[in-house]
N, C-alpha and C positions, 0 to 999 in steps of 0.2 A: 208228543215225542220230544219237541223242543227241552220240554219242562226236567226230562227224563234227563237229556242230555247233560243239562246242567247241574242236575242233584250227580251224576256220576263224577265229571268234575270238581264236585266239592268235596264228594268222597274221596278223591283221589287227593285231594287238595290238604285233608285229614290226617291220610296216612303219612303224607309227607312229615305233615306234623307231628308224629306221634315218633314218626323215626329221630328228627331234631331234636325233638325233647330227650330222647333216648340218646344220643349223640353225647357222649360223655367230651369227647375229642374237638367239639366246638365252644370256643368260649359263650359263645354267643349265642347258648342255643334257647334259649329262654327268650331271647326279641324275634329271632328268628320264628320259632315253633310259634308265637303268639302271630306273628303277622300271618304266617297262613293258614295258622288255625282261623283266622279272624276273615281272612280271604275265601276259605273252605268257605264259612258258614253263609257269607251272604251269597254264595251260588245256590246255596241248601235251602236259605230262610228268605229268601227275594221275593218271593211270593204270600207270605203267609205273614209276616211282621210289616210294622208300620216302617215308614220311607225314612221316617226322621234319624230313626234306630240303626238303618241302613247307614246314612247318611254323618252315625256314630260312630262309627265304624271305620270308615273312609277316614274319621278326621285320624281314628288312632292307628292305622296304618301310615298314615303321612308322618306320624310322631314317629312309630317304629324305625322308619324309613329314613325320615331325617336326622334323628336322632341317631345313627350310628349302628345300633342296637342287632343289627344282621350279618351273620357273618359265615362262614364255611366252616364243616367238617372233616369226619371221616365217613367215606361212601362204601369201602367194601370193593371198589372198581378193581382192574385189573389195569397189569403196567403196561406201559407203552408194548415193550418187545413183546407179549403177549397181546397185545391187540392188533400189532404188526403181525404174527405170525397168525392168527385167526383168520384176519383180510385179506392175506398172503393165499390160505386155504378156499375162501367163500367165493375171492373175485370178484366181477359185475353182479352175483347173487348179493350183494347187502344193497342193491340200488332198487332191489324190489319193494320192500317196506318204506323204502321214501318216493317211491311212486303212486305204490296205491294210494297213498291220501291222497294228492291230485286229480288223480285220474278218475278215483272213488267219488269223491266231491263234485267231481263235474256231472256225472254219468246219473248219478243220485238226484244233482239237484234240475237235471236239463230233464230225466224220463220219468221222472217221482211228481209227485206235489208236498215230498216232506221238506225240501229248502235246500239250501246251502249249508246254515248252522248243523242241522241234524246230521246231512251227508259227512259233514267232517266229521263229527263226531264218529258216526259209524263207521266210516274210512280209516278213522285213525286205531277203534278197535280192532277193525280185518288186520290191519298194517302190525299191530304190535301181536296178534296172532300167529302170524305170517311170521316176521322177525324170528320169534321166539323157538317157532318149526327151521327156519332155516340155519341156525345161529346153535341151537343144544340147548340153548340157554334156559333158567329155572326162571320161574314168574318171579319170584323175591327178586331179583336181578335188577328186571325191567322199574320196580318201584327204585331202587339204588340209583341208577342210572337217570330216572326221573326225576330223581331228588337232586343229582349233582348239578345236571343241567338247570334245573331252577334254580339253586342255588348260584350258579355263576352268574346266571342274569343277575338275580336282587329282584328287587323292588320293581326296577324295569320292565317287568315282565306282566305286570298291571295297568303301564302308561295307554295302552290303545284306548283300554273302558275309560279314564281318567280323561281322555284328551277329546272321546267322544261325547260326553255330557257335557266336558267346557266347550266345544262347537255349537251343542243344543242351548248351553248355557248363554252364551256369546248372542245367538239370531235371539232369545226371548229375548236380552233385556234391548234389544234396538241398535246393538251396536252399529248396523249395517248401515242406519239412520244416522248416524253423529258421524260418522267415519263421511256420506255422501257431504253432511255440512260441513264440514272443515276442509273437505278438498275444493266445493265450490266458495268459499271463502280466499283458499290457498291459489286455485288454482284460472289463469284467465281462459275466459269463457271461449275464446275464439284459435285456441290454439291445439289444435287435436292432441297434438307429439306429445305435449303433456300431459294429457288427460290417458294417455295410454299407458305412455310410464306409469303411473301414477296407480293405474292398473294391477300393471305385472308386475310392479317391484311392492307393489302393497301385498299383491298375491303372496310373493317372496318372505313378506317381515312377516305377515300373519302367520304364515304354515311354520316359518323358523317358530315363530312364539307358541304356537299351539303345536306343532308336531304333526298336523293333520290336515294338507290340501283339502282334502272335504271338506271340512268345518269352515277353512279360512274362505274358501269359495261361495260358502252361503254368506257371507258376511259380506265379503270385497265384492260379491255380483250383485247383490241387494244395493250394496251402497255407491257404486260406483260403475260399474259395467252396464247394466241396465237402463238405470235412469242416465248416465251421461256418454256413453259411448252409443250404446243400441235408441234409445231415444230421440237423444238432445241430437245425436250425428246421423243416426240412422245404419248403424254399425250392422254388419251381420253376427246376428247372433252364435249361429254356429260356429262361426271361425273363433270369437271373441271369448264361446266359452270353453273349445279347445286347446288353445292356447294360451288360456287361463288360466286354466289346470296344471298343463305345462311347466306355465312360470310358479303355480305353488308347489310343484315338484322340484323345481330347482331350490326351493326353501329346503324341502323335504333332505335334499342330499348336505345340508349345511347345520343340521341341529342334532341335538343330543335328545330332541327333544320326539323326534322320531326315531324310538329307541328299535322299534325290531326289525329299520334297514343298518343304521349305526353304530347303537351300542351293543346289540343283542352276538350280532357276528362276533365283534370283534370281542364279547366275554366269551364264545365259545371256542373260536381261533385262539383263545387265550393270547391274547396280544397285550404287551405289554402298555402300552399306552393306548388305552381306550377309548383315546377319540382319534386314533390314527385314520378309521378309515374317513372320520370326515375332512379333516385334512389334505386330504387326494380328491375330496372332488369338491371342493370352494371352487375351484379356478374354471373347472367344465361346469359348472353351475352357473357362476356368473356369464360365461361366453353364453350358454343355451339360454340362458335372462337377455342378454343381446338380441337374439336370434328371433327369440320371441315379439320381443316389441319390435323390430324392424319388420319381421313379417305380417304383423297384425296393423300396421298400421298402412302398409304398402298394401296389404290384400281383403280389411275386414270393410273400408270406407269407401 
């Protein structure tokens, strides 16, 4: 069913493309159409083509990407005053299509054995089912509408898959291992406070660079949490690795690189300066980076 799930996505991922290509209105639509055509197919082809090919793929999407090469159209949308007057009409009825994927997903993966992934998927079908009953709207719409919202992300809109292999990538080659020697190099053996810090603000720089407290947490607990705080101290592990996480959350609210709490909003907010919303929370980051290491070290030893 998984398998399913993600050939529909690639399809889906197709027609975006096929629209872009057809987009006379975007200069760009020839790097554009290529990147998700190219994004389509390894949903489609993941299974049945070799890794390398895959892994072909990925490099010319980064070209697309950084290259410039992407850019917006025309979507066929409707204008503001007409979406004002539509929501004016529906009310709290448009908050049902952004519920049921929630509530779908939860409900799917808690009394099913098909998963999480699957359940979204399916959730997300009922939901634009739903939408479409409540709203008048025609099915050609809902791809329009799909299309613009990807479009305003970009590229961004791939960083999860991108940032979860370089997590995968990051524990094989040992980093967790070089990161624990240089801190015991760095760091003296006999003085906790440091080896805490050293902890949560490591938490902090990894998930800022990767975009991904999970990833940075297999790395900074392998290299550092484990063998020198829960070992060498006798630390409790629960507390050390809840406030762990924690502190790689406060990375999480400071990067760009955690695109779909950061940048993903603030392209759809259309806000003009796109890293406005990480701007607003440096400062509650940094304090809750405080908070963290003062509690963990008051209550984990």
């Amino acid at each position: 069913m998984l398998e399913y799930i993600y050939q529909a996505t690639g399809l889906l991922l197709l027609a975006f493309a096929v629209q872009t290509f057809l987009d006379k209105d975007n200069p760009k639509r020839i790097g554009s159409g290529l990147f998700w055509l190219i994004y389509g197919m390894t949903f489609i082809l993941g299974k049945v083509v070799p890794n390398w090919l895959i892994g072909a793929m990925v490099l010319i999407l980064t070209v697309l990407a950084a290259g410039g090469f992407m850019g917006q159209g025309n979507y066929g949308t409707t204008t503001d005053k007409e979406r004002k007057e539509k929501a004016s009409l529906l009310k709290n009825k448009l908050f049902i299509p952004a519920l049921i994927v929630p509530l779908g997903t939860i409900l799917i993966s808690q009394f099913t054995k098909l998963g999480v992934l699957v359940g979204l998927g399916l959730s997300s079908v009922v939901s634009i089912i739903i939408a479409l009953l409540i709203t008048k709207g025609k099915t050609v719409q809902s791809l329009h509408e799909g299309r613009r919202l990807l479009d305003s992300i970009g590229w961004a809109a791939i960083l999860s898959q991108f940032l979860a292999a370089l997590g995968y990538l990051f524990n094989q080659a040992g980093v967790g291992d070089t990161v624990a020697g240089i801190v015991k190099m760095m760091i003296p053996e006999n003085i906790l406070l440091i080896k805490v810090i050293a902890y949560c603000v490591g938490m902090m720089l990894f998930t800022i660079v990767m975009g991904n407290a999970f990833a940075a947490f297999a790395v900074m607990t392998t290299g550092i949490g484990i063998p020198l705080l829960v070992i060498e101290n006798g630390g409790n592990p629960a507390i050390i690795g809840v406030l762990g996480m924690l502190s790689g959350y406060c990375g999480t609210l400071m990067t760009p690189m955690a695109a779909n709490f950061n940048i993903v909003p603030a392209a759809l907010l259309e806000l003009k300066n796109k890293h406005h919303v990480i701007s607003m929370q440096v400062i509650p980051g940094f304090i809750l980076l405080i908070f963290n290491i003062l509690i963990m070290y008051r209550f984990a030893f």
